[in-house]
N, C-alpha and C positions, 0 to 999 in steps of 0.2 A: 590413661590420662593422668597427668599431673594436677595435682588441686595445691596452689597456691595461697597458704591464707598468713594474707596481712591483717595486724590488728593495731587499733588508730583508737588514741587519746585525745591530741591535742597536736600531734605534728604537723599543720598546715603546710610550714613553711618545707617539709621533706618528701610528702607523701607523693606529690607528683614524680619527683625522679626514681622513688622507690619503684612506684609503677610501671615507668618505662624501661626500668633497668630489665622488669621482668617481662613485659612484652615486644623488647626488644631483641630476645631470643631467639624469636623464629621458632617455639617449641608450638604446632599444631596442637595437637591437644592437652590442651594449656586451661584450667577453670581457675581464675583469679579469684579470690574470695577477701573479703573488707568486709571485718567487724569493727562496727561503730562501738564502742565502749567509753563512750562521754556523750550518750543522747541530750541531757541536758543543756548541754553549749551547744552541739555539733546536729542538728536536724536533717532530716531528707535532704532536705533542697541544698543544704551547706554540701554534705557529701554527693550531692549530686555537682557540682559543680567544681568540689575537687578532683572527682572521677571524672570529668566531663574526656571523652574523646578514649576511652580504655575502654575495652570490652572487657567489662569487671562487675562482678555480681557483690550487690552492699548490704550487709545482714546489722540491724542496730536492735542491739541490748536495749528494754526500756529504762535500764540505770546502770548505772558506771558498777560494775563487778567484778574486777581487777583484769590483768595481765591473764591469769591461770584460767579463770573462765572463759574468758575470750578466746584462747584457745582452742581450749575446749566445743564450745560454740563453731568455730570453724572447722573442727572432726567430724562433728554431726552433722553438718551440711553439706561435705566435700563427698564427692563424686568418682574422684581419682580414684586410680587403681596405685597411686602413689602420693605422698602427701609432704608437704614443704613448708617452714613458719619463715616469717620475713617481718620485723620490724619496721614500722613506718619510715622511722628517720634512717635506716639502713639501705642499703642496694647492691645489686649484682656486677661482678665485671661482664664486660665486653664478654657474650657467647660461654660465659661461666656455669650458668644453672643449667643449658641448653645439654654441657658437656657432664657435669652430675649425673642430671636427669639420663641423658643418652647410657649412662654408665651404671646406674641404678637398674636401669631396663637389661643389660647387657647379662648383667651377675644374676640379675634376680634375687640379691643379697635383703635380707630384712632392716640392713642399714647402712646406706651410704654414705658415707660420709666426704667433705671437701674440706679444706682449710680456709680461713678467714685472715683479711686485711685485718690489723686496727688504724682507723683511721686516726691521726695529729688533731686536738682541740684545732677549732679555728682555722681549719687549712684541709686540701685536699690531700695533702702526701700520707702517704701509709704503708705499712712494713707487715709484713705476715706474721701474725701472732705467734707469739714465742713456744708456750707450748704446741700449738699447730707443728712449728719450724722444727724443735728436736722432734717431736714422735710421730705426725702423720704426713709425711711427706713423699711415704714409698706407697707407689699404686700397688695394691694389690687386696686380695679376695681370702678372708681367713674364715673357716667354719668350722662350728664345735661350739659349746656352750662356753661364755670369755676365755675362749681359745686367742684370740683377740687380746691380751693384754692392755695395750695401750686405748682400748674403748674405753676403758674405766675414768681415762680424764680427759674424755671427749666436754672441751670447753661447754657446748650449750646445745639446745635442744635446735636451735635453729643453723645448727650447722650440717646436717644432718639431711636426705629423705627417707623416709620410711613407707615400708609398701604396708599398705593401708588392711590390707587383711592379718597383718601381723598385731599390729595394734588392735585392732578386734580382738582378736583369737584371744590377747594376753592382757585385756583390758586396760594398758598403758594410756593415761589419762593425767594432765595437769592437776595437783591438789588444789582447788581451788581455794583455801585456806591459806595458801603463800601466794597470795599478793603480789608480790615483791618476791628476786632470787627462786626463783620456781625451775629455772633449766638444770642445776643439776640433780636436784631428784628427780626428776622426768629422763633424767638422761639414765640413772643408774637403774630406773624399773626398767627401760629400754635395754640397756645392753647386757645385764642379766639375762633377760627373756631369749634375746636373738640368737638365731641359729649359725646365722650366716652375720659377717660386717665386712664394708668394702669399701676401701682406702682411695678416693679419687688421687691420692698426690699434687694435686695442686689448690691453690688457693682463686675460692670463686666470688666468695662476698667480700663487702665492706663495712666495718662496723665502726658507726660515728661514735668519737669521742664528741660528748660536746656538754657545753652548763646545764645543768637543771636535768639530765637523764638521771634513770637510776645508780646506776654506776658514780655519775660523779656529784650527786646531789647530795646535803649535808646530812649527817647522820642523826637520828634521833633514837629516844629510847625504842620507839614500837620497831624502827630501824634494826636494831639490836635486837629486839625480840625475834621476831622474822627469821634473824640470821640463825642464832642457838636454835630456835623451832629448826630449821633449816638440819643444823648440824644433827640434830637427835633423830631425825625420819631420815637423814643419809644412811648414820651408823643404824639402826635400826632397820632399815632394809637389807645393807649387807651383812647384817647379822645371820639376817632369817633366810637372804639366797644362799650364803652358806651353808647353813643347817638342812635345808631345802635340799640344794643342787649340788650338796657336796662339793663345794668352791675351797682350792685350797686356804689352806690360812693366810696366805701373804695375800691373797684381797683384802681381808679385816685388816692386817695390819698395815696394807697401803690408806684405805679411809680412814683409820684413825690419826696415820702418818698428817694425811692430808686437813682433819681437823685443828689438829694441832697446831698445823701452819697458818692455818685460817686464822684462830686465834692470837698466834702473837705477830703477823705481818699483816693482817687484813681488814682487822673488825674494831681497832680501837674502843676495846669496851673494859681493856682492863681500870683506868683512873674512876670512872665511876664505880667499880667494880670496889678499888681500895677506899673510896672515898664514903662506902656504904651509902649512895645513894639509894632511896629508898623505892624508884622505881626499879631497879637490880634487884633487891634484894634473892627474889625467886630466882633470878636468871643466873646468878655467882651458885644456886644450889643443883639448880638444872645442868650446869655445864661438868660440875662435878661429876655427878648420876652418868653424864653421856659417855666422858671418856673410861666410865667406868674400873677395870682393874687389871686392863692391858696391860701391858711396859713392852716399851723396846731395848732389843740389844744392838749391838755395834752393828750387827748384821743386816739391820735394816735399808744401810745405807749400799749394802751390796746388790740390792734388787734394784734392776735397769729402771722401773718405771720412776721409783724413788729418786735415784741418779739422775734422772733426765730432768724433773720438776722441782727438787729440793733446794730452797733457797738458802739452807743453812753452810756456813764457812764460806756466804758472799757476801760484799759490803751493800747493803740497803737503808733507805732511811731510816730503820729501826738499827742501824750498826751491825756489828760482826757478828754474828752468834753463833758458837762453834758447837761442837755435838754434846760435847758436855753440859754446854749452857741450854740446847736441846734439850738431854734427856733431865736436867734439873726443871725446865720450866714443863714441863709434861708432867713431873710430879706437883707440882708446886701449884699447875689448874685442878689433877685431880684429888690431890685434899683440899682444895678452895682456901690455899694460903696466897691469897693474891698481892697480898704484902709481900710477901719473899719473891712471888712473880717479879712486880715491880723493881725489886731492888736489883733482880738478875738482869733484867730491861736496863733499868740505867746504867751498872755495869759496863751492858754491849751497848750501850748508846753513841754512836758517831763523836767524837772527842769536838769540845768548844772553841770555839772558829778564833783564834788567836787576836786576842783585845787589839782592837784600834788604839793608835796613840791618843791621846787625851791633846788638845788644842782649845784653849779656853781666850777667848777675846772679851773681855769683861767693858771693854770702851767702845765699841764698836757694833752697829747693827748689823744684817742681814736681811737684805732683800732677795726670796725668794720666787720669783716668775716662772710659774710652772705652765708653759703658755697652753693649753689643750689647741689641738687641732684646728684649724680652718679658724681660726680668732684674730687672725693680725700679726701672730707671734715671728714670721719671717719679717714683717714691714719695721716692727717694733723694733727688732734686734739690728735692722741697717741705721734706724736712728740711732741705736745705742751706741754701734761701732763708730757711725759718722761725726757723733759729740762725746765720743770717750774723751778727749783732751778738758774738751768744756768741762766736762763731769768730774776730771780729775781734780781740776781747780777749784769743784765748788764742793768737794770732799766728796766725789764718790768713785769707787773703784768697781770697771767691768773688767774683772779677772781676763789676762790672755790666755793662763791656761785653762786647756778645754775649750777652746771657744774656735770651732769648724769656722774657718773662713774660705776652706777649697774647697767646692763641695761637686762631685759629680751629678749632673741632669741638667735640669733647668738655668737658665743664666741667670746669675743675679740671686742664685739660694743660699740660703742660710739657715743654718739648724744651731747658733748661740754656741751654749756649753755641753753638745752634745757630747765631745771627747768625757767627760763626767758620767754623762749615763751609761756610756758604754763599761768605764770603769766599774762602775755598781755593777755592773750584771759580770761579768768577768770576775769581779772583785781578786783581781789579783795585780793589781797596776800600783802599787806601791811609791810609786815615783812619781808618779800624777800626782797624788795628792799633796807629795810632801812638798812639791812645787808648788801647788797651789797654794800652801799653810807658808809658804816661804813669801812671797807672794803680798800675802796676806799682811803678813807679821813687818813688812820690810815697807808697806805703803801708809803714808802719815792718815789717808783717807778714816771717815769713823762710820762711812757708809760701804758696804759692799753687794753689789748687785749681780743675783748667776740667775738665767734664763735659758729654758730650754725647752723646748717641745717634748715633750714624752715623758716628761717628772713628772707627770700624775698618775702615768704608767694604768691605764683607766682597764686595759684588760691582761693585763698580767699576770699569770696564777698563784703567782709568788709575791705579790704589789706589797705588803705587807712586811715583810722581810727585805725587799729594798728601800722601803720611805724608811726603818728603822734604820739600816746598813746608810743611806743618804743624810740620818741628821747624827751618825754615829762619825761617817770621815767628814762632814763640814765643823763639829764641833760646838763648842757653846760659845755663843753671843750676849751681850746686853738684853738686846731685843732682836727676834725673828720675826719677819714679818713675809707672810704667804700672802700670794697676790695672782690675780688670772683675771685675764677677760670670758665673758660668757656668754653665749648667744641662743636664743628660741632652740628649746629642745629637740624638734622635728628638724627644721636645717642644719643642727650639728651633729646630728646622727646619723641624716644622709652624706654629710662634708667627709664626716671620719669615712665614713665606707668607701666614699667617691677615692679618699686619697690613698685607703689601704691599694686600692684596685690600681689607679692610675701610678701608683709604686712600684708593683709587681710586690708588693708584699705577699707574703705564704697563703695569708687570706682572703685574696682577692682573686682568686678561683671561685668562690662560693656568693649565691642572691644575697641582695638585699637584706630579704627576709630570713634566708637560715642565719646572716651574721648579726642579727637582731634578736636571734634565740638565745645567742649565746651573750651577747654583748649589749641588748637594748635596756635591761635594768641598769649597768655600770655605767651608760650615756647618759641616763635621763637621770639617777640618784645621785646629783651632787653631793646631797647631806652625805653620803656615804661615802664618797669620793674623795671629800676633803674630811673626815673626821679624823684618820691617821695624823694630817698634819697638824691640825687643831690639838691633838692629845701627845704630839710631839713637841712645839710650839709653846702650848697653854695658853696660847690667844688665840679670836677667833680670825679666819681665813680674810682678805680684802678681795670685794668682787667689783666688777663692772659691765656696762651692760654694751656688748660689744656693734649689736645692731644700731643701739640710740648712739655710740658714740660715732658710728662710720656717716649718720648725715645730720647729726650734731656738732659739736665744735670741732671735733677729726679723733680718731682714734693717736693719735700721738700725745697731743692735749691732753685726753683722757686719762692715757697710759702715767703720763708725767706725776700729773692729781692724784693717780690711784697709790702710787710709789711713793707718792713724795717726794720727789724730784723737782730740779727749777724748773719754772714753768715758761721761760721766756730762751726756751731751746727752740730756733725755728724748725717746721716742718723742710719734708727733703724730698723730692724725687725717690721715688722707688720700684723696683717691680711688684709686679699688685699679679695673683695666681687664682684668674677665679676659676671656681669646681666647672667641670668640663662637663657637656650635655651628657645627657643618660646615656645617650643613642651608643656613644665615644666611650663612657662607663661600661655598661654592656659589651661595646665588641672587647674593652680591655681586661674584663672578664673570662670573656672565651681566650682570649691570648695567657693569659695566666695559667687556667685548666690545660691549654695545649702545648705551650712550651715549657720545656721543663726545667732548662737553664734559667738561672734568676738573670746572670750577665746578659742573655738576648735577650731577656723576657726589658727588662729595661731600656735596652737599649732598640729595641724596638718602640717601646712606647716616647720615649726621648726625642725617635725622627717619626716616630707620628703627630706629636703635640708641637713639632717646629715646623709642621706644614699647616699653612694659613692660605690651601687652596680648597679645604672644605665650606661646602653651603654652611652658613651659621642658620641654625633652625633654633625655634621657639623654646626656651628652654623650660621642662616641664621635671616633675619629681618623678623619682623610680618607685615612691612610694604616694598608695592610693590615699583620697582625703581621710576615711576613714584609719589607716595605719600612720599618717600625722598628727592626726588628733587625739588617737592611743600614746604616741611619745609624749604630748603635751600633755594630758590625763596623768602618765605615771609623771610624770614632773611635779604636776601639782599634790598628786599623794606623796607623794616622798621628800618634796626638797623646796618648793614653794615659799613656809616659813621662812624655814631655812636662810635660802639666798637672800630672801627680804632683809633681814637681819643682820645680811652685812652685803647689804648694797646693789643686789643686782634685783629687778622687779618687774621682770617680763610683763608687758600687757596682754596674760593667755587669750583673754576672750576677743579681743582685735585679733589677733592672730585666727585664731578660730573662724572668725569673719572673715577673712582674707583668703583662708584654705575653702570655705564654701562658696566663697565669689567665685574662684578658679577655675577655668575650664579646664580642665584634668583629662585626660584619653591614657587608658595603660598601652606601653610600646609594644608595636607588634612589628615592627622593622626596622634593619639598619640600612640605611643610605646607601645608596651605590656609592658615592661619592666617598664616603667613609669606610669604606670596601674597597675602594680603587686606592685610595690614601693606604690602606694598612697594606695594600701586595706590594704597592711600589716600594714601599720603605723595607717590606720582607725580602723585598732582590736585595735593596742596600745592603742589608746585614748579612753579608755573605759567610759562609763559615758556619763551623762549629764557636768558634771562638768571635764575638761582634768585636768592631773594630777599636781600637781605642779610644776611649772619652774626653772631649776639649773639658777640660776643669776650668770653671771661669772663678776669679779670684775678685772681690769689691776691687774698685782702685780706692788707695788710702787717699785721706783729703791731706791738705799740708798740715791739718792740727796732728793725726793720730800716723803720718807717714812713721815718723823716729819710732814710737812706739812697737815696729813691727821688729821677730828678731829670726832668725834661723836656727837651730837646736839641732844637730846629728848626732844620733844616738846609735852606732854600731852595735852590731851582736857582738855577745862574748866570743863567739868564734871568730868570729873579723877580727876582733882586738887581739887573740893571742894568734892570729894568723900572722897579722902585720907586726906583731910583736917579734915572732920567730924568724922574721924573712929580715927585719933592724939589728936580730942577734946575730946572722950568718953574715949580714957585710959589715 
């Protein structure tokens, strides 16, 4: 029997496909084990109900006692004659554990091991984990005490089964003292001990990247404590299986190899370290102590296992760091000269990203529209295109460069100055900008207006490094002035999801609720969202309130006031994109997760949203009243004042009344109808390759027709092609 134990925090939003991924195996004897370890939030009836429909036995802690316990906890229960960990927010491929397990039984091995996906933040795609990819990829069955070499950087405890009498016999037990990073000491009392390890070659799980895990959650001091605890009970057990088990010495000096890396690519602890902050203090003496009075020679980098994992002489975001600068910072932790540390750090530090030109407009403002999602920001931007001439004359300039006016999908779309943001994330477009600053410098206007969907960049891992890189190539103004529309925090965070999904955006594979895990604080914390620009700027941000203006005076009016713009610009015709029923959301979800092409993935959704022979049914939320009233809740704790303060003043508690009027039912079917719609347009898109896309362009009115210009920009290859074919005749 195989004893599966999951252990569960707080992953609601994961734990059911964790589940299925394992009892979707087909492994007969199969005991699923679920330790509760958050009883306080998470009760019987709670876990009952996330288990609902799994034949899974629920063990709950009467208090939250970490990670290492919990595991723990699920040794002493299990049953197996084999035993397996599986992280909540984690899951199995297709018939992965089935083939482990099957292989596990085969060897008889005390440790089998498989290889691991990493799953992409925010998205289902995922790559087999790197060290997995160089060292455990060849099936086969090694025995002898770490006869096994490459066990030693077996990533983590749950990559792994282990037959369950092995772990007895050898008392292999999670420290429940590490909290936190607990797999690889658990790994190294394991493959010490084992007799036998056995190599599945292929990779069976998945392991979610995602916010707020441990992995990627911010680091703090007890953070850092944890880690060095960590490193001193690594080295300190292969000290002892050495002295023990007669292990040659190249294991000691692969762990210490391996601390050392820890230390200067992994753990960011050296700046508090220089800075003598005083909760370090101990920890700069402990680290010393640990690597004790090893050194390495050149030769170290001649052992395979070293070779395979050593990130030194490649470019990382800590820079180049060659062996030299290795073996000086290995001295330079173990006398605790963290100063000299440092100095060799910025040394190899990645060299500074070549100054922006400097662009200063000292008579001229800047109007910033950073439009967030589902706000009007398409409708807005056809008014701006259709009175650019108007605007021109009344001094205000809507830059043409950057500004998407062909846009594949929908008719009648527009994404503003997207060509801009694209530039920022690239940042290598050099000629965009200097057209724009041309642009700029060459139009009498003392207003200038850039608008785009996606400048608030709200889930970005990097959002910070672009809003600066964003107010670094726009330059300095008189006045900056940041502006966005804003709407009830519960419909703009189901709007964003609706639109990731109905995109075929990377993210739009994944519920509701897992893209709320990762993305529902950056939806709801405006304060936080607009504070970059604020601290960019030095003014504060201008808001408005996008629901009051759509059956108020009109969201154009609004837009005008909020800008500052004339006010006696008429309204226009437009196409208006409202979010598409759940039901439609949902199936374009499972389209996302099953095609793997983004070109079909769109252009399926493209001729399913231009069929207008679907029933139109009730349109209801993907999210329960309960988890709208949670976005509206963190709204009010985080950003409430806030928006007050400049301008936007939700009425929460009408809202609140309006989500408990609702008759609300969660979806339990899609439509035939909406099932007949998606096959027929599946024949359409015939091919590997979907057909070519109509671009539909606005038609210019006769104010802004002259204004349109054509730009061909040949490669340098085309240029000295045609160049050499003008020299020969």
């Amino acid at each position: 029997m195989l004893s599966l134990i999951v252990t569960f925090y707080d992953e609601t939003a994961f734990l059911r496909t964790a589940l299925r991924s394992v009892c979707n195996q087909g492994i007969d004897d199969l005991e699923l084990i679920v330790i509760n370890d958050n009883p306080e939030t998470f009760d019987t009836s709670a876990l009952a109900q996330l288990t609902a429909g799994f034949d899974v036995r629920v063990i709950h802690h009467t208090e939250n006692r970490g990670l290492s316990a919990a595991r723990n906890t699920g040794i002493v229960a299990a049953n197996g004659t084999h035993i397996g960990f599986l992280d909540a927010d984690d899951y199995y491929t297709h018939q992965g554990l089935a083939a482990q397990y099957a292989y596990a039984r085969e060897t008889a091995a005390d440790i089998t091991h498989a290889g691991c996906y990493l799953g992409a933040e925010s998205s289902v795609h995922s790559s087999v984990l790197q060290r997995d990819a160089r060292l455990h990829m060849t099936q086969r069955v090694v025995k002898g005490r770490m006869a096994a070499q490459e066990s030693q950087f077996i990533v983590s405890s749950w990559s792994s089964i282990y037959r369950a009498a092995f772990l007895e016999k050898n008392q292999v037990w999670f420290d429940p003292e590490q909290h936190k990073f607990e797999d690889r000491l658990f790994v190294l009392n394991a493959v010490t001990a084992a007799r036998s390890v056995a190599f599945l070659g292929s990779a069976v799980r998945v392991w979610r990247r995602r916010a707020n895990s441990i992995s990627s959650a911010a680091t703090t001091p007890e953070t850092h404590l944890l880690q060095v605890q960590l490193l001193e009970k690594c080295m300190a057990h292969i000290r002892k299986a050495s002295a023990t088990h007669n292990l040659a010495p190249r294991y000691e000096k692969r762990e210490l190899f391996n601390s050392v890396s820890r230390l200067i690519w992994d753990m960011d602890i050296l700046a508090p370290l220089v800075a003598k902050d005083p909760a370090y203090a101990e920890m700069g003496m402990r680290i010393s102590r640990l690597l004790g009075d090893d050194s390495f020679g050149q030769d170290i980098f001649s052992d395979s296992m070293v070779a395979a994992t050593s990130r030194v002489g490649m470019r990382t975001k800590r820079g180049l760091i060659s062996r030299t600068d290795f073996f000086a910072l290995h001295r330079a932790w173990r006398l605790g000269d963290f100063e000299q540390a440092q100095t060799i750090m910025q040394a190899c530090a990645p060299p500074a990203a070549t100054p922006v030109k400097a662009h200063s407009y000292p008579q001229k403002r800047l109007i910033l529209h950073i439009g967030l999602h589902k706000t009007g920001t398409t409708f807005v931007q056809h008014h701006l295109l259709h009175h650019r001439e108007a605007l021109r004359r009344s001094g205000v300039l809507l830059p043409q460069t950057g500004f998407d006016t062909e846009i594949t999908g929908r008719p009648g779309a527009l994404s503003g100055h997207q060509g801009l943001v694209r530039a920022l994330r690239s940042n290598d477009d050099e000629a965009l900008w200097d057209t724009l600053h041309k642009e700029i410098k060459t139009s009498p206007a003392r207003t200038i207006l850039i608008t785009a969907e996606n400048l608030s960049f709200p889930t970005a891992p990097d959002r910070d490094a672009l809003i600066a890189r964003l107010f670094a190539r726009l330059g300095s103004f008189a006045q900056i002035d940041v502006i966005a529309m804003a709407r009830s925090p519960d419909t703009y965070a189901e709007a964003f999801y609706s639109e990731w999904v109905t995109s075929a955006h990377p993210g739009g594979a994944r519920s509701i609720q897992e893209t709320l895990v990762d993305h529902g604080d950056a939806l709801t914390n405006l304060a936080a969202l607009f504070a970059p620009f604020e601290a960019a700027t030095g003014r504060a941000v201008g808001l408005d309130n996008f629901d009051a203006a759509k059956v108020g005076t009109g969201l154009w009016p609004a837009f005008c006031t909020l800008a500052g713009l004339p006010t006696n610009l008429p309204d226009i015709p437009c196409p208006r994109y409202d979010t598409p029923d759940r039901e439609s959301v949902l199936l374009m979800q499972a389209v996302n997760s099953l095609v793997a092409n983004q070109s079909r993935r769109q252009a399926l959704m493209q001729a399913y949203f231009a069929d207008t022979s679907r029933k139109k049914i009730l349109r209801q939320s993907l999210l329960s009243p309960a988890q709208q009233k949670d976005l509206l809740d963190r709204f009010a704790t985080t950003s409430a004042a806030f928006c007050a303060a400049r301008g936007y003043t939700p009425d929460l508690d009408k809202r609140r009344t309006e989500i408990d009027a609702t008759r609300w039912a969660a979806p339990d079917a899609i439509p035939l109808d909406h099932l007949a719609a998606l096959w027929d347009v599946g024949a359409q898109i015939a091919g590997d390759n979907p057909t070519p896309q109509v671009r539909t362009t606005p038609k210019p009115t006769q104010q802004n027709k002259k204004r349109y210009s054509v730009t061909i920009r040949p490669r340098p290859w085309v240029v000295n092609l045609i160049d050499r074919l003008l020299r020969k005749t």
